[in-house]
C-alpha atoms as a printed R data frame, in Angstrom:
    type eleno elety resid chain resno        x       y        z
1   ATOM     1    CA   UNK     A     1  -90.009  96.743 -105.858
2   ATOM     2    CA   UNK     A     2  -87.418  95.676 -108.770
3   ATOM     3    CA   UNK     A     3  -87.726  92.881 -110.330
4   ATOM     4    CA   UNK     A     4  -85.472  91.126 -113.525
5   ATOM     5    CA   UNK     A     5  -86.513  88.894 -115.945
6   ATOM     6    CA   UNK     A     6  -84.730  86.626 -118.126
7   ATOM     7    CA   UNK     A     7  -86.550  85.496 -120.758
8   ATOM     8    CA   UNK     A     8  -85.116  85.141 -124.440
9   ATOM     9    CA   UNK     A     9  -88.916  84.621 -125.694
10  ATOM    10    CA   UNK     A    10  -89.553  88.389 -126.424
11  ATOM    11    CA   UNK     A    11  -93.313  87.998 -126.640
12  ATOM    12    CA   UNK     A    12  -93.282  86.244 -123.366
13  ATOM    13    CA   UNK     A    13  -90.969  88.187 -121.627
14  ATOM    14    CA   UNK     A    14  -93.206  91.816 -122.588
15  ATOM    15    CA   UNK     A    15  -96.365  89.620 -121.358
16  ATOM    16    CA   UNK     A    16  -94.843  89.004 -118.266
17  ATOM    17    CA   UNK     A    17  -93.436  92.482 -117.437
18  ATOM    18    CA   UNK     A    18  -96.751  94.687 -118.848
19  ATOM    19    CA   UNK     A    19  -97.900  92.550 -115.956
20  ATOM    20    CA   UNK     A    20  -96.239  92.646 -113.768
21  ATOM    21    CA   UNK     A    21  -95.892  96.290 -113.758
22  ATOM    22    CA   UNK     A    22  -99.603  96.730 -114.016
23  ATOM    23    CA   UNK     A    23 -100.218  95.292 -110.356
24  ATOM    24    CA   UNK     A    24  -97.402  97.639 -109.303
25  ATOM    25    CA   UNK     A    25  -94.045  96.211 -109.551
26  ATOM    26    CA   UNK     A    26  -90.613  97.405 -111.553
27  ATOM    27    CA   UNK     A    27  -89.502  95.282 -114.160
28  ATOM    28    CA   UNK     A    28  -86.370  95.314 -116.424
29  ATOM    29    CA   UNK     A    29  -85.898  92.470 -119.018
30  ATOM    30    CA   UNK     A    30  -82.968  90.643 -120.171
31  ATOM    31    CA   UNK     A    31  -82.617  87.950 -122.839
32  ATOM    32    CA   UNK     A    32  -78.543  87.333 -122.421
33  ATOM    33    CA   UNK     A    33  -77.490  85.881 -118.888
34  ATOM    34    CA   UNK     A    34  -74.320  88.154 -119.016
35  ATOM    35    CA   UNK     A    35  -76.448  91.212 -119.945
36  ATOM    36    CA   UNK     A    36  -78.285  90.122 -116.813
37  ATOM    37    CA   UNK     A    37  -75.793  89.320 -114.842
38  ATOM    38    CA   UNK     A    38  -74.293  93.044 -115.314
39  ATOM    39    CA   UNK     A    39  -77.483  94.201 -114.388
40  ATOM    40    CA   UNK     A    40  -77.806  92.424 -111.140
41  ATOM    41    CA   UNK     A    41  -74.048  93.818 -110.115
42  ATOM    42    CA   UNK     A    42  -75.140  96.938 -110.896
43  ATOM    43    CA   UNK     A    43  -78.623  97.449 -109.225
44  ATOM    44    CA   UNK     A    44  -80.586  96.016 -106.131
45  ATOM    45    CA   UNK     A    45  -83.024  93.296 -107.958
46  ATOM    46    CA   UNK     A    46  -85.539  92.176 -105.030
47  ATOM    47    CA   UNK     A    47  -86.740  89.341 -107.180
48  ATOM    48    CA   UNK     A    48  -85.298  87.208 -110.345
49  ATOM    49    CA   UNK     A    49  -87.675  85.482 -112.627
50  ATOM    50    CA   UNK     A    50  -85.335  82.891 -114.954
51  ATOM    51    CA   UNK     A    51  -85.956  81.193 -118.138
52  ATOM    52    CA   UNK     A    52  -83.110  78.209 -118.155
53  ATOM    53    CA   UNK     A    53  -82.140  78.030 -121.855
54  ATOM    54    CA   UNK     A    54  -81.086  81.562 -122.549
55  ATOM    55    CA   UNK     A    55  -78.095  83.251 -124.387
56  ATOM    56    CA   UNK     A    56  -75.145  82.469 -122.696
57  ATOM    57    CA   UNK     A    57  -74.511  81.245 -119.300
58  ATOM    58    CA   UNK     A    58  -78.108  78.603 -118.622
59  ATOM    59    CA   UNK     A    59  -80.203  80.177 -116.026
60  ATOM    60    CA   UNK     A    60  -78.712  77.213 -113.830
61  ATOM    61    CA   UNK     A    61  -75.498  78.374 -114.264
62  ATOM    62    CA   UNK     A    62  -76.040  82.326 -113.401
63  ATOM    63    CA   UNK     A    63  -77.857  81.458 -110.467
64  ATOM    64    CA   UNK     A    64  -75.620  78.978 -109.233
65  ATOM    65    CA   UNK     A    65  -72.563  81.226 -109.570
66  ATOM    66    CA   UNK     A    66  -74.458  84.187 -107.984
67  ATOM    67    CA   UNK     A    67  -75.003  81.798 -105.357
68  ATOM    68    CA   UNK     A    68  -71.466  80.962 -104.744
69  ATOM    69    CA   UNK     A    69  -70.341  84.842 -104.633
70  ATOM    70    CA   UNK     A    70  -72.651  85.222 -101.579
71  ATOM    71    CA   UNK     A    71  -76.199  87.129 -103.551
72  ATOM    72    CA   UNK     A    72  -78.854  85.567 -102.248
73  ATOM    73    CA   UNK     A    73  -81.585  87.438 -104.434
74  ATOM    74    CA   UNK     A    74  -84.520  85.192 -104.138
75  ATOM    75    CA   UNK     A    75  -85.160  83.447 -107.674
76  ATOM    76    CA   UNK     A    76  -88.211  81.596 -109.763
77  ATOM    77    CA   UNK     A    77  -87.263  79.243 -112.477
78  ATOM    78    CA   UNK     A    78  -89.677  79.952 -115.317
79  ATOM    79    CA   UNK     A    79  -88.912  77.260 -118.191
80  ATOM    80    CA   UNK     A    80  -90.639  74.206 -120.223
81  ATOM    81    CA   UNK     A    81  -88.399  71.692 -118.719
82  ATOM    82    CA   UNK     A    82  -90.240  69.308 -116.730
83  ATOM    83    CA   UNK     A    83  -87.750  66.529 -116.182
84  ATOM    84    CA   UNK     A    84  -87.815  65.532 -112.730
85  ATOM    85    CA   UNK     A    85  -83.743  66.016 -113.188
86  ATOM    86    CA   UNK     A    86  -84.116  69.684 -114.480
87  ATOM    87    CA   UNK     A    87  -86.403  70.183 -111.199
88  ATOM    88    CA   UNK     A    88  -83.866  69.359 -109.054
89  ATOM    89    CA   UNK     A    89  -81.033  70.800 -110.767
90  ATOM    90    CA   UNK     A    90  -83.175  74.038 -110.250
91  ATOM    91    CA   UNK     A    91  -83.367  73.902 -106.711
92  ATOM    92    CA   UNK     A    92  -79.543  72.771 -106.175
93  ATOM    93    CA   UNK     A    93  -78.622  76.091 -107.832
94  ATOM    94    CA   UNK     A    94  -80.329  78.091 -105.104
95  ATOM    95    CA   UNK     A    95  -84.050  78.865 -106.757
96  ATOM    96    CA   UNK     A    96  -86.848  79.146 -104.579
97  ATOM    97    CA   UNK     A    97  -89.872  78.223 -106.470
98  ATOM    98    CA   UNK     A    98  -90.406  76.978 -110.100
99  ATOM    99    CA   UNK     A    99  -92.914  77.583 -112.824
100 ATOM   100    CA   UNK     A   100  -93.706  75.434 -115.504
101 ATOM   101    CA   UNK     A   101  -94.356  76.630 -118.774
102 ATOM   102    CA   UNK     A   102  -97.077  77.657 -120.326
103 ATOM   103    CA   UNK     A   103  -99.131  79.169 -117.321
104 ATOM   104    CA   UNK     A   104 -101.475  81.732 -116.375
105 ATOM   105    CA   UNK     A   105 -100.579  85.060 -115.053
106 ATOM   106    CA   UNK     A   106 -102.314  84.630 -112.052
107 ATOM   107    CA   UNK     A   107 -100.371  82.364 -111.182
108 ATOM   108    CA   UNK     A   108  -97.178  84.279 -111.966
109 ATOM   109    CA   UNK     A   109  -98.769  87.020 -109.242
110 ATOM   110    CA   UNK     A   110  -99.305  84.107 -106.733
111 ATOM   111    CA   UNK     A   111  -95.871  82.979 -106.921
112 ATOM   112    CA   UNK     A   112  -94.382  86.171 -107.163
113 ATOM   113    CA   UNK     A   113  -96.190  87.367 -104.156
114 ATOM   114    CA   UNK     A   114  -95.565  84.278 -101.914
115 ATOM   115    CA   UNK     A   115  -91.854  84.812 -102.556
116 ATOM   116    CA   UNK     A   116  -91.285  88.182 -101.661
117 ATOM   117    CA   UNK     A   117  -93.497  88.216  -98.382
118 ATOM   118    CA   UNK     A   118  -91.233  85.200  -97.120
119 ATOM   119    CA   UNK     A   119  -88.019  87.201  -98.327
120 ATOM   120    CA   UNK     A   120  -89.013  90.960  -97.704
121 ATOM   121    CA   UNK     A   121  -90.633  89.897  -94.304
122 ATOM   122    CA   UNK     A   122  -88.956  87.242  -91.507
123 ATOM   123    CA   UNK     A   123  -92.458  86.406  -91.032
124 ATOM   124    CA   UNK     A   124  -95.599  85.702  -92.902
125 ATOM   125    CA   UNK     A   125  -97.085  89.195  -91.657
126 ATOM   126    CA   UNK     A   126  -98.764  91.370  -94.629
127 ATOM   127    CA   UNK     A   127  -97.578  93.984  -93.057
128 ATOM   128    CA   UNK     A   128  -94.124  95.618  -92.275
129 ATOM   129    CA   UNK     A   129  -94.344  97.480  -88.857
130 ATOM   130    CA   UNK     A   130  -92.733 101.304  -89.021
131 ATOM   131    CA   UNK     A   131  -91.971 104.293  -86.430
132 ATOM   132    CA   UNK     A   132  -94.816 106.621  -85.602
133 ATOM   133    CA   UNK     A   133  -98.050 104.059  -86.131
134 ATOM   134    CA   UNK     A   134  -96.673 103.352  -89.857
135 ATOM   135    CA   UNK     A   135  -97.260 100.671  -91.843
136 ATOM   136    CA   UNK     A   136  -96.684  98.987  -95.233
137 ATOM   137    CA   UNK     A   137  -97.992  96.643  -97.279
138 ATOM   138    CA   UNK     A   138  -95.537  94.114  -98.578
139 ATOM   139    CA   UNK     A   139  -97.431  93.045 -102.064
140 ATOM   140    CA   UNK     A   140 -100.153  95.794 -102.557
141 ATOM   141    CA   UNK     A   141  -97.783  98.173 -101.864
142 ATOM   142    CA   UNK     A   142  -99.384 100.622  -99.769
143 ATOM   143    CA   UNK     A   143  -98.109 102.579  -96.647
144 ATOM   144    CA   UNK     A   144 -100.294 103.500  -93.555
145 ATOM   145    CA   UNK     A   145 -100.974 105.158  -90.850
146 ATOM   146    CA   UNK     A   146 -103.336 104.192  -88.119
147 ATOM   147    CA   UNK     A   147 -104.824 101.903  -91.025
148 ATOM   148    CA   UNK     A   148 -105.223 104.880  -92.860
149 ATOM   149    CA   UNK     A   149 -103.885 104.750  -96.736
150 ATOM   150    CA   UNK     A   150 -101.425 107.773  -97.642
151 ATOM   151    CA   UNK     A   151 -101.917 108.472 -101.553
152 ATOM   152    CA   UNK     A   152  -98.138 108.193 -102.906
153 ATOM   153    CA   UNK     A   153  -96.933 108.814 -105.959
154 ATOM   154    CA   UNK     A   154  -94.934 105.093 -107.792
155 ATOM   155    CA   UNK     A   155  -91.990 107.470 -106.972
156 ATOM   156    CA   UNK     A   156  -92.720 107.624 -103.324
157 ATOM   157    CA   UNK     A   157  -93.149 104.405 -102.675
158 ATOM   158    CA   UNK     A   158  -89.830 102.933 -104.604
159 ATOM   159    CA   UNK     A   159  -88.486 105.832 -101.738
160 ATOM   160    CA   UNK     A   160  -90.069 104.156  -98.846
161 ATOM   161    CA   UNK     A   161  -89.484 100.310 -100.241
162 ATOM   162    CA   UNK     A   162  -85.656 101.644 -100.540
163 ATOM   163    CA   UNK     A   163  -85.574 102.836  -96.921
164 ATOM   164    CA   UNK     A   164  -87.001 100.020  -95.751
165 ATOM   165    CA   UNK     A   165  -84.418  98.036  -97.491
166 ATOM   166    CA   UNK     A   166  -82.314  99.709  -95.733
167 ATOM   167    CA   UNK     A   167  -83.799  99.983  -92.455
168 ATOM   168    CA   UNK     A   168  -81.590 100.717  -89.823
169 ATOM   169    CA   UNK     A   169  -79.159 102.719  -92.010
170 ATOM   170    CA   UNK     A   170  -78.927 105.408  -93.891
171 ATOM   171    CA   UNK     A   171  -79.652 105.742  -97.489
172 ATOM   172    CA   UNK     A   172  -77.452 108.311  -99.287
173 ATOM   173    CA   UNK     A   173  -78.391 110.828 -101.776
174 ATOM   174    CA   UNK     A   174  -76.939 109.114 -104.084
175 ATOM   175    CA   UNK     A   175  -77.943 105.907 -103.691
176 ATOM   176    CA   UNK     A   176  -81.428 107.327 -103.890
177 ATOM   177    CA   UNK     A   177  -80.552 108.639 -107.200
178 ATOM   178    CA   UNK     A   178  -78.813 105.008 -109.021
179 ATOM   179    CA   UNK     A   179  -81.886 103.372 -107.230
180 ATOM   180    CA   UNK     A   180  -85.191 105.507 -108.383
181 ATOM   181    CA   UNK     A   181  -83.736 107.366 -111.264
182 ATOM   182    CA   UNK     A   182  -81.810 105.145 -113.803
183 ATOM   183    CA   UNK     A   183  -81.208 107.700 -115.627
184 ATOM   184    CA   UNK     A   184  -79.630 109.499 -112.283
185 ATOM   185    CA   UNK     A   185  -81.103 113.176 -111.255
186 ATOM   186    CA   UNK     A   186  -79.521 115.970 -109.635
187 ATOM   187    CA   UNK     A   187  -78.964 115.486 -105.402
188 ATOM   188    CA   UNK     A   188  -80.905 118.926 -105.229
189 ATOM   189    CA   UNK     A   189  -84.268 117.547 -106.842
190 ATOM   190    CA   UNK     A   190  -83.752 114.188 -104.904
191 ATOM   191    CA   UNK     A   191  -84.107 116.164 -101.471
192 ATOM   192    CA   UNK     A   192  -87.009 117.865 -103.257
193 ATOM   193    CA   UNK     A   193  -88.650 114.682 -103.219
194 ATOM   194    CA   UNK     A   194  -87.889 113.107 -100.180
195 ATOM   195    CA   UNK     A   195  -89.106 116.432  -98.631
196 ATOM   196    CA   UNK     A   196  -92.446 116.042 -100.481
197 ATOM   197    CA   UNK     A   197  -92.745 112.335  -99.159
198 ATOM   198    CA   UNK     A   198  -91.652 113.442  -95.584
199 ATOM   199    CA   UNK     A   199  -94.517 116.157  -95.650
200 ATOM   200    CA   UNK     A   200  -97.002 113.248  -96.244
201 ATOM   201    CA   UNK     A   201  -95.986 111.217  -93.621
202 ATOM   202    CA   UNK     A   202  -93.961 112.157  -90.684
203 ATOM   203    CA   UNK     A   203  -90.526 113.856  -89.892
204 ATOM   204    CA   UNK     A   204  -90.141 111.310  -87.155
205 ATOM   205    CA   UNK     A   205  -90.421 108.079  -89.773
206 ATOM   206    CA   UNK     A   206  -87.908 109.438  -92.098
207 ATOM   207    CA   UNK     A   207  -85.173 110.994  -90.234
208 ATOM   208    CA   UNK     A   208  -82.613 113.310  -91.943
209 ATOM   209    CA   UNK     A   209  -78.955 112.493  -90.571
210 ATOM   210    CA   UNK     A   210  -77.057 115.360  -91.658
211 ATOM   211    CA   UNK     A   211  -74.509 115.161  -94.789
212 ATOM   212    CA   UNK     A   212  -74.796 111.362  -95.048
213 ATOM   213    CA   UNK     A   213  -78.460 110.824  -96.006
214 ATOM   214    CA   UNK     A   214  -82.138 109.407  -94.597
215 ATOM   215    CA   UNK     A   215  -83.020 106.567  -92.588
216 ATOM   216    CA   UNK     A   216  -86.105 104.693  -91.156
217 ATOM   217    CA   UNK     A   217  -85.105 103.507  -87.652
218 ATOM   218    CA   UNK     A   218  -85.395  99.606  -87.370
């Protein structure tokens, strides 16, 4: 699960993503709104944490104008402003939560975790039903069966949150590839993985559809 960070304090942005990343998530870090703002065009973000006095464009600003383009990637204000006008400025420009500076990490998990199971989920269910007795865990990011934990690799799982993503259609090989591999990897060693992750689960909850890609069924 991706998410960006714009923070132009570099020792509090690196805090925040080590983190982060240590209870399981993806983070990439930005300290320029337009460096961000790229970023967000050109990747699937499922979360955007956003200091408000940055380089460029105020966090206000970007998220007010990603608002008005139609991206509706849930967002946390993270700044010192406490003003009760800065507050509601926040929310006007489409945020869904705020935290004041400083804070505790905890609490940064808390809020971060309330967010995405009332974005990733329509309900306030821990779990995300799948085909074949599947399941998976929206913030510990774990998939079942028959409440049984399948052991998968941080690869596998950014597979499985991207299918679900995309439930209902079908993922192509190369959208697996911009997604999971920034760095992009050959369509022949994707399938090698997505073949590895099938053999773990089931054939039936990750269905091949011939020359256009994979798919979980919705």
């Amino acid at each position: 699960m991706k998410i960006l960070i714009l923070e132009d304090e570099r020792a509090l942005a690196e805090s925040m993503a080590e983190f982060l990343e240590d209870v399981g998530y993806e983070v990439s870090m930005f300290s320029h709104s337009e460096d961000a703002l790229n970023a967000i065009y050109e990747h699937s973000f499922e979360l955007l944490l956003l200091d408000v006095k940055v380089h460029g464009q105020s966090g206000f600003e970007m998220l007010k104008e990603l608002r008005e383009q139609g991206n509706n990637i849930p967002a946390i204000f993270v700044t010192s402003l406490t003003d009760i006008g800065d507050l509601t400025q926040g929310y006007k420009s489409g945020c869904c939560d705020y935290i004041r500076k400083p804070f505790e990490l905890a609490e940064l998990q808390f809020r971060v975790e309330n967010v995405i199971k009332s974005q990733y989920a329509a309900t306030d269910k821990e779990l995300i039903e799948l085909p074949e007795g599947f399941s998976y865990g929206i913030t510990k990011f774990k998939l079942f069966q028959d409440e049984n934990e399948i052991s998968l690799t941080k690869t596998e799982v950014k597979m499985i949150e991207l299918l679900i993503k995309h439930r209902g259609s079908v993922v192509s090989l190369e959208l697996f590839s911009d997604e999971i591999w920034s760095h992009g990897v050959l369509e022949a060693n994707v399938r090698v993985q997505i073949n590895q992750l099938r053999k773990k689960t089931h054939s039936n909850l990750i269905r091949n559809v011939r020359g256009l890609g994979y798919t979980i069924d919705s």
